[in-house]
N, C-alpha and C positions, 0 to 999 in steps of 0.2 A: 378798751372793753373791761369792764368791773369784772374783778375776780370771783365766784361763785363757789366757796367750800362745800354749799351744801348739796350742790348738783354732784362735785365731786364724789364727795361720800356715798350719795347714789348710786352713782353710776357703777360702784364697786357691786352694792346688792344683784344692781342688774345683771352687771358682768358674769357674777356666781349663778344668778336663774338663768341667764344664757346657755352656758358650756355644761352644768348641771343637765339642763335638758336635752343634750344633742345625744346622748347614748341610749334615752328613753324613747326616743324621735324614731330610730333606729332599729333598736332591739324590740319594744314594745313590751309584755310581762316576762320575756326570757331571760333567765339566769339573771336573779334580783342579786345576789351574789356579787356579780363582777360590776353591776350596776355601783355598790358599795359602797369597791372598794375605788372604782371611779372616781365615786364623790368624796372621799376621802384626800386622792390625786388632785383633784379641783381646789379645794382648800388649803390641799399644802403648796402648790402653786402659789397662791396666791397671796401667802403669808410669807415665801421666800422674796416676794416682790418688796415685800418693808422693813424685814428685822434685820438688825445691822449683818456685819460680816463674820462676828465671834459666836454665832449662831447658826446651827443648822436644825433642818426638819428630819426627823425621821419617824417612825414603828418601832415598835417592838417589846421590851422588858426592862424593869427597874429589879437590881437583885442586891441585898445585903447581907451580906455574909457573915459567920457567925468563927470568930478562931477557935474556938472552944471546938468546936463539933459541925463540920462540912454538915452533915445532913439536918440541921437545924438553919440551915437558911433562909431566908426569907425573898419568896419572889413574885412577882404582879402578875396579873390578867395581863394578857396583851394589851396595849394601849395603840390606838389608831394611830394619836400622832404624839411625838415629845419633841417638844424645842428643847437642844441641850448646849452647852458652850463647850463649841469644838475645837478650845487651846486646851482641854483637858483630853486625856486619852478615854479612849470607849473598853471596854473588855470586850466585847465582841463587832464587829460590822462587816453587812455584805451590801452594797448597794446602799438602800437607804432605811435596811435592816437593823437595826443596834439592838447587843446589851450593854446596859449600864449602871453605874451605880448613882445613887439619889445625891451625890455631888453634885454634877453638874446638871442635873435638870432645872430649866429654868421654867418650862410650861407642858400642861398635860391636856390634850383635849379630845373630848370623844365625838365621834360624826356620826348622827342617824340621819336617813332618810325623814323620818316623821316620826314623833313624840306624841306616843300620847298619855292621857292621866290614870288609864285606868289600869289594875294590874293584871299578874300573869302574863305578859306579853313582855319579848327581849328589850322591843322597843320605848317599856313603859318608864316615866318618867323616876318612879320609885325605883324600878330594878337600876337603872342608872346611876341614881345616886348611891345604892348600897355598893355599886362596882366601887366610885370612888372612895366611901369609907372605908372600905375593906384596903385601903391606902394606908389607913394608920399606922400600921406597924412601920411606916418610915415617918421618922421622928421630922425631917425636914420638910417632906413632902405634905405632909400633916398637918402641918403649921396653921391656924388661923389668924395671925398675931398680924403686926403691921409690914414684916417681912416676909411674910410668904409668899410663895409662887403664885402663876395664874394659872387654874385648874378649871376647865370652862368645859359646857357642854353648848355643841353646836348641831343644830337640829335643821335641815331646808324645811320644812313643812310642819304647822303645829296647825289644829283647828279646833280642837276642844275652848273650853271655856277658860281662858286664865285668873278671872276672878273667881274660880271654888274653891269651897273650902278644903277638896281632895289636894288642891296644890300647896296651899297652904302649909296643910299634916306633911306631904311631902318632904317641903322646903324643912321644916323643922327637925325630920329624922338626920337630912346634911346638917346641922349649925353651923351653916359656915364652911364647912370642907370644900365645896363647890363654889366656886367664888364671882363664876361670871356662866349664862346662860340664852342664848341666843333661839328662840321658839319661834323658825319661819322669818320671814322679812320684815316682823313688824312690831316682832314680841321680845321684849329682851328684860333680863334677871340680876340684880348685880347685888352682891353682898358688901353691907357696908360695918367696919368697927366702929365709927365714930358717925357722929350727925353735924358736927361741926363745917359750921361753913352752907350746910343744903338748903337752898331756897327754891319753894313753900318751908319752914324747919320738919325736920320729922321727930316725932314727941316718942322720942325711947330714952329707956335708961340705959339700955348694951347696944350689944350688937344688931344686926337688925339686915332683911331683904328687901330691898324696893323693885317692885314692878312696872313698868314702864309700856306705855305705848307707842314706838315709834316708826310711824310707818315710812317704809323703802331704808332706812338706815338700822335696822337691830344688825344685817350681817356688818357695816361699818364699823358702829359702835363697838362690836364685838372684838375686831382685828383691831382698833385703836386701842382701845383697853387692853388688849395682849400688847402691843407694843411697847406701848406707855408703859408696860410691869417690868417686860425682861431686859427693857434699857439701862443702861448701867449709870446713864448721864440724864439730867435733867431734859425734858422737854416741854416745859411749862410756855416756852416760846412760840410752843405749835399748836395749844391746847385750842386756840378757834379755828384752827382745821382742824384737827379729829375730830374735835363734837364740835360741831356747828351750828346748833338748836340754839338759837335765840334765848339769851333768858337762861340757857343749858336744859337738859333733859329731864329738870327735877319738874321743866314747865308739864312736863306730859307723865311724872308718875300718876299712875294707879290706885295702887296698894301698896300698902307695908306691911311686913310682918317680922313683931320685934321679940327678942329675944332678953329674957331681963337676965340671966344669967348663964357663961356656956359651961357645960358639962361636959 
């Protein structure tokens, strides 16, 4: 029997819109709340099922401390989930609770139920991304450079329009902080430094967002591309199973949105 990458890859989104909706099935509109943080459990699940052994998932806080003066600290919003590298010691952990400091983080990602474009709303795509700016005061974490982390926002449900211009403006207030984007089952977002190598080419001078269409694999693509970041080893071996789009993914972008210089 011929092997089938790209049903695999499927079958991951499915798996996610399966177990996602059994507490919905369930509960119905009560306590959207624990709904959540369900779905938060659902996707760390799921991400413990690939990232090597020197990795674990947790919640919680990045703090950087200041010797000069304790109450000059610096410390994050809560973050739904961080992949951090657990031969380092934690400063704090209960469960799959941590503090830590921006050493060992190797991935930061936020979980909403649904995303949308317009503002004023927690769940709005712009408040999102100012969560993650408001990251910069960690110099590592910050990074947009060829070493940075994976900073991704993961979203089950997106239905607004991904071609407006509102998302656009969005994407441009991140430059880049936000590095990978996941909008429903079929919308995904990826930040790129370079254009080298993209077929169709993408005509930038910097840096630059390509938007993609790909339907039943954006949550795939999503967990491949985290993986593929926080490996410590090469996986160029595996790269037609993660993405398995024919041609790769550049057959199905979008949009582009380029950035001539970051500030």
């Amino acid at each position: 029997m011929p092997i089938n990458p790209n049903e695999f890859q499927q079958s991951i989104t499915k798996e996610i819109n399966t177990i996602k909706n059994r507490v919905r099935n369930l509960i119905g509109n009560a306590n959207w709340g624990e709904e959540g943080r369900y779905k938060e459990a659902v996707l760390k699940n799921v991400i413990k099922k690939f990232i090597p052994s020197n990795l674990s998932v947790g919640t919680g806080f990045i703090l950087q401390g200041n010797e000069i003066n304790y109450n000059q600290a610096e410390v994050s919003s809560q973050l739904d989930i961080i992949i951090y590298d657990n031969t380092y010691p934690v400063l704090f952990s209960e469960g799959d609770f941590i503090i830590t400091t921006e050493t060992n983080v190797r991935a930061i990602i936020e979980v909403k139920t649904k995303v949308v474009n317009a503002d004023g709303q927690s769940n709005s795509l712009r408040d999102i991304i100012e969560k993650f700016n408001r990251l910069s005061v960690f110099p590592r974490i910050s990074s947009t450079d060829n070493n940075r982390i994976f900073k991704g926002l993961f979203s089950y449900d997106y239905t607004d329009d991904i071609e407006s211009e509102r998302v656009e403006e969005i994407l441009r207030i991140s430059n880049g902080m936000i590095n990978h984007i996941s909008l429903g089952k079929d919308k995904f977002i990826r930040h790129w430094n370079s254009n080298v190598g993209l077929v169709p080419p993408v005509e930038c001078n910097s840096h630059f967002y390509n938007i993609y269409q790909l339907n039943d694999l954006s949550f795939s693509y999503f967990i491949s591309n985290l993986i593929h970041m926080v490996s410590t080893h090469s996986l160029n071996d595996r790269g037609w199973f993660s993405f398995p789009i024919p041609g790769t993914k550049e057959q199905r972008r979008v949009r582009t949105v380029c950035f001539e210089n970051r500030t």
